[in-house]
N, C-alpha and C positions, 0 to 999 in steps of 0.2 A: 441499411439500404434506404435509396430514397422513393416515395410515392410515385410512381409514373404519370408524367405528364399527361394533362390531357384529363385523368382522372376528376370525378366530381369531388366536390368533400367531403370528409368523414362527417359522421352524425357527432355532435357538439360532447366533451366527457370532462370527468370530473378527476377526483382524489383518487388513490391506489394506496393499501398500506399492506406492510410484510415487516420482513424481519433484515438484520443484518449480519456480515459475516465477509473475513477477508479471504481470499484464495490468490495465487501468482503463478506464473506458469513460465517456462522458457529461459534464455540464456540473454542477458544484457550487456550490450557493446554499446557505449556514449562516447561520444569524439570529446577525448582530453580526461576523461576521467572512469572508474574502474566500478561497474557495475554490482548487482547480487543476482545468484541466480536463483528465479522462480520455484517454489514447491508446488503441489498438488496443497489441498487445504488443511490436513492434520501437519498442525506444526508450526503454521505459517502463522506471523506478530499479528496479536492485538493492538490496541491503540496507547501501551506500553511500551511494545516493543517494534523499534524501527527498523526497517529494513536496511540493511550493513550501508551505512556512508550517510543514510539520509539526513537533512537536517529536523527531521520529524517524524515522527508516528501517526497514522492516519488512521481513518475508519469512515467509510460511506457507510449509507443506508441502501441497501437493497434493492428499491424500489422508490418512486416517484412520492411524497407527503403531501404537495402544496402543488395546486394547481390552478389554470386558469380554463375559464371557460373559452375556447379558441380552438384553432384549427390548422394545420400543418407541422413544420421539422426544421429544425436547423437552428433558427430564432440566436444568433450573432447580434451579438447586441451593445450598446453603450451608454454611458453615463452624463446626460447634459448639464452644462451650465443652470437651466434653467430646474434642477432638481426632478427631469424627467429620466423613464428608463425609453428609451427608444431601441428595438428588435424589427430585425424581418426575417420572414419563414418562407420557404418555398413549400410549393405546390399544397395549398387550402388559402382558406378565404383572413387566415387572420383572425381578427376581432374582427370582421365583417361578416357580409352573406354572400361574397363573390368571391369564386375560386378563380385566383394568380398563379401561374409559375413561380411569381417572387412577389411578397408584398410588405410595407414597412406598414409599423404598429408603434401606436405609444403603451406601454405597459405600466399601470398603477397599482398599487397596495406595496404589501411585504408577504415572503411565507410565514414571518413569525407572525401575522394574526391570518388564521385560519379563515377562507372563507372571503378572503379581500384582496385577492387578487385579481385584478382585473386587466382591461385594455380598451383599445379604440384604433381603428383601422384608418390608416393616414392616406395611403399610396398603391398602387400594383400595376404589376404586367409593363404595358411601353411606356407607360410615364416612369419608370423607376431605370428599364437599362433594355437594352436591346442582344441580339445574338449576332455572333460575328460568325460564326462557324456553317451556317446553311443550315439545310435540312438535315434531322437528325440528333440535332444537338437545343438545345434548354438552357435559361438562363437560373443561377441558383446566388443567393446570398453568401457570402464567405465568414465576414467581418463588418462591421461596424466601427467610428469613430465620432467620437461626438468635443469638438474644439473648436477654442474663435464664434464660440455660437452658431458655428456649421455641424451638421452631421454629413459624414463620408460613410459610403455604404462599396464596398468589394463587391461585383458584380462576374460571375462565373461562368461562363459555356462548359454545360456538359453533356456528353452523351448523354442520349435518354435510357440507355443501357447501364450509363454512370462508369464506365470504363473506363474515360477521358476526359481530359479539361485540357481543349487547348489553346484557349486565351481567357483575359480577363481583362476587366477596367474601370475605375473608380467615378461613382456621380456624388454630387453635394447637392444638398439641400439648406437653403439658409433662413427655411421657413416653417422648423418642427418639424420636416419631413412630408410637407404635402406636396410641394414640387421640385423635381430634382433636373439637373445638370448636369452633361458629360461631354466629352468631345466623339461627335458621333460618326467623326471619322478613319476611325482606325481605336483600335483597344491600346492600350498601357505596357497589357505585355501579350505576347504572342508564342509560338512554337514550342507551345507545353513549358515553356519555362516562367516560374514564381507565376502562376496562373489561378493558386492555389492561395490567397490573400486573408490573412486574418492580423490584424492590429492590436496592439499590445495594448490590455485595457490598462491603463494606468491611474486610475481611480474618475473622479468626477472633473470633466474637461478638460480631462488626461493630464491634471494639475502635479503627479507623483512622476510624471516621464523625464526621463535624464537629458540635461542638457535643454532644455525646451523642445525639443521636437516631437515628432510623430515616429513611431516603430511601428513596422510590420513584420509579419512573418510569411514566408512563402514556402509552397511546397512544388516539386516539377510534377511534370507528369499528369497525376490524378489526385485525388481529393482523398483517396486510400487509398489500398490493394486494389490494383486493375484483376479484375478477378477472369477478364480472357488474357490477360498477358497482353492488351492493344498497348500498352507503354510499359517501362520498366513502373515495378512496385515503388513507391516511396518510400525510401529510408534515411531521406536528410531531410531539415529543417534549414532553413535560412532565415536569414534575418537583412531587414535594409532601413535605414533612417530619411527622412525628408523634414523640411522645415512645415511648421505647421499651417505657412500660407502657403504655399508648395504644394501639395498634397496630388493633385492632377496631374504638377507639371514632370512628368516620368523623367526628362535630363536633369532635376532636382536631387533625384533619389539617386542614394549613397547605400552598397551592400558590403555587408560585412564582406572581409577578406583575410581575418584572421586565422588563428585557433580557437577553441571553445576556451572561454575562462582567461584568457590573456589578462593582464594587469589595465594594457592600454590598448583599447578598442581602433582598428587600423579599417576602412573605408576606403571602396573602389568605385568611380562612377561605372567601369563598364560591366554589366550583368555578367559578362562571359568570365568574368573572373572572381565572380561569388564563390564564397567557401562556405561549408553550414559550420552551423553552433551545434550540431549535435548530428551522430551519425548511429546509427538505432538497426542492427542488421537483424534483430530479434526474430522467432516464427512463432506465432500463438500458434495453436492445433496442428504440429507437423503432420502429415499428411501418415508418416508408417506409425502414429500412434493408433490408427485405426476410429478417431473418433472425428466428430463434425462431420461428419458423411454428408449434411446438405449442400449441395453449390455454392461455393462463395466460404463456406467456414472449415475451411482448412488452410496449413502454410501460408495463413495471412500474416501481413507486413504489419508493424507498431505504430509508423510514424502517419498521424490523418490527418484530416482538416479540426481542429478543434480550438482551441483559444487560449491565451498567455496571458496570467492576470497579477499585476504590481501587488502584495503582501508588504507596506512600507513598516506595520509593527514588526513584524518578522525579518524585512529585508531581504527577503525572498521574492522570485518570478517563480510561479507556477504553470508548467504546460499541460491541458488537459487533454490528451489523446485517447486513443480505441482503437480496439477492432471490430468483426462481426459480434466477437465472444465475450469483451474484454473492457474495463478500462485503463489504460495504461498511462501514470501520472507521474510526471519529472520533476523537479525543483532546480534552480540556481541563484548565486546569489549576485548575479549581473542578466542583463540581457541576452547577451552573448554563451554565458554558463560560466562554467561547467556542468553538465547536467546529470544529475543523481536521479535513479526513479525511487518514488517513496510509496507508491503504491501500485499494485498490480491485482486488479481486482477479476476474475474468472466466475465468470457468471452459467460457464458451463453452457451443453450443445444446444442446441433445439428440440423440444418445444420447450418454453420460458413460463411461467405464472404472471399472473397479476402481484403477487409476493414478493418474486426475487425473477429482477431483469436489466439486462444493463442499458445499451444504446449508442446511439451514434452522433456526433455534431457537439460533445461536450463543451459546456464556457460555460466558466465564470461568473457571474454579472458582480463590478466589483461594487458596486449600491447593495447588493447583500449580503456583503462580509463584516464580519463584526470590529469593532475598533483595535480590539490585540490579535485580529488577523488569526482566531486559532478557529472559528465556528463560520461555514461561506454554505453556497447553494448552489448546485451542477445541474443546468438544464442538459436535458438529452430525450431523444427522440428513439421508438421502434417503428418502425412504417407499417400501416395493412396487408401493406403487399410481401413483407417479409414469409419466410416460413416457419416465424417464430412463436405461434400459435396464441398471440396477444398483442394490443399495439399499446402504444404512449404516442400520439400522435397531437401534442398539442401542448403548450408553454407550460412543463411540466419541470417543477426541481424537486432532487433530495439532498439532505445534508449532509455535507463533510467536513472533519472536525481533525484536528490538527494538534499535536503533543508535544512544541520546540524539545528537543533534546540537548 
């Protein structure tokens, strides 16, 4: 869940440390390829044993190690030419003292040295993006892309309920992020359709992206499980390509129109004939399990907003999704997939510890994955306003670590 708007900021936090342990839960259906279904946690693979198809064995950490002093959720981020990490969060102040809806940050250190991670607050609120939607609705970060020594920043309407996203559209920045560009008349994409924008990080100035261009990924709908039912649940992923000086011009952008995993990747200028790479009808918490009893954590949907990150040692794309409860992680060895899940992590109901907790807005940053692609860093967020009896509300990673099979 996200902060509600409007909201002041949280008081400034640090480190969290716990323990680790895998759990899965539920039944997987991927478009083009033949899933595993979920256990409860006795039984379920260590970082040995992979989950049937995967091209790996995984294993997170529980809980948040490495932390930054800062403030809000989401933090979609990218890798610049310039050797910087550039992120924006919505709703807190950033590495600032002024609370945004949405604000872009430079982010410095590493988590492997403890203690040095840092940032610096670049941008926020109307200088970064505006709301198309009226009253009612908030502007939220999606994705990031950092190319051509531009940074491209996904820019979201969403209900302040978070039910809905019904447009979106893209600003650049060609000056580190301190002022940005958009066309401020009309959004990119409208009628709940790919409104939902996260760019496929492809290492540093997206130098690892196929063909040269720019990859996105989109979702319809909502940003997760519409948890009043104001739109259908998201259970596809899409994907679309654009040239990397492109990037604005929406009759640029090319959506997949395949199958998941195809040999040769087939492109449709018109939206209305997007097919997804991956179709996810999964339920964490059914509902006649009797458990998740809070609002919102039950018969939730797999496929969210979260982030797709190039592994060029492994030759793998990674997508990192969630639920309320949940983190739920894919792999492919194309863009398009076919898509295996390799981890299914069940963090179990509410109330959470500071120990063991999952989150929401999973990515990547690929500046923190290590050269053989087997050891990377999951930021992820829990809100205050949750009912999850603990937050992480602030550019927080734990590590996940990877066993090629």
């Amino acid at each position: 869940m996200l902060r509600p708007a409007g909201h002041g900021g949280a008081a400034r936090h640090r480190i969290h440390r716990g323990i680790a342990s895998l759990a899965a839960g539920g039944m997987l259906l991927l478009a083009g390829c033949t899933g595993a279904p979920g256990t409860a946690a006795p039984g379920t693979p260590d970082l040995g044993e992979p989950l049937p198809g995967a091209a790996f064995a995984a294993e997170i950490d529980r809980h948040v190690t490495a932390s930054a002093v800062s403030d809000g959720d989401l933090w979609p981020s990218c890798w610049a030419d310039d050797g910087e990490l550039y992120a924006a969060n919505g709703d807190g102040s950033g590495f600032g003292s002024e609370v945004f809806d949405i604000a872009v940050n430079r982010v410095t250190g590493s988590p492997d040295e403890e203690g040095e991670l840092d940032g610096e607050f670049l941008a926020g609120g109307d200088a970064v993006g505006q709301v198309w939607s009226g009253e009612g609705f908030t502007r939220k970060p999606t994705g990031m892309l950092c190319v051509g020594g531009s940074i491209y920043l996904a820019v979201q309407d969403l209900r302040l309920d978070f039910n809905e996203a019904p447009a979106a559209t893209i600003a650049r920045s060609d000056d580190g992020g301190r002022t940005w560009v958009w066309d401020r008349s009309m959004p990119m994409f409208d009628e709940h359709e790919f409104t939902t924008v996260f760019f496929l990080d492809a290492g540093q100035g997206n130098e690892h992206a196929p063909d040269g261009y720019a990859y996105a990924y989109g979702l319809d709908g909502n940003w997760r499980d519409s948890f009043d039912d104001s739109v259908p649940d998201p259970t596809e992923l899409f994907l679309a390509r654009v040239p990397v000086d492109a990037v604005q011009d929406v009759d640029r952008w090319e959506f997949y129109a395949g199958r998941p995993g195809d040999a040769e990747a087939s492109w449709t200028a018109d939206i209305a004939d997007k097919r997804p790479v991956l179709v996810d009808d999964r339920r964490r918490y059914p509902s006649e399990s009797g458990q998740g009893a809070a609002p919102g954590t039950a018969d939730l949907s797999v496929v969210s907003q979260g982030g797709v990150t190039n592994l060029p040692a492994q030759d793998r794309y990674v997508y990192t999704s969630w639920t309320e409860l949940s983190f739920e992680f894919s792999e492919a060895p194309t863009p398009w997939g076919p898509w295996t899940l390799f981890l299914s992590e069940d963090f179990g109901p509410y109330p959470w510890t500071d120990e063991s907790f999952g989150g929401y807005g999973t990515t990547i940053p690929s500046k923190f994955v290590s050269d053989d692609g087997t050891r990377m860093w999951v930021q992820s967020n829990v809100c205050p306003c949750a009912p999850a009896g603990m937050s992480s509300y602030w550019f927080g990673l734990r590590e996940l670590r990877l066993d090629r099979q």
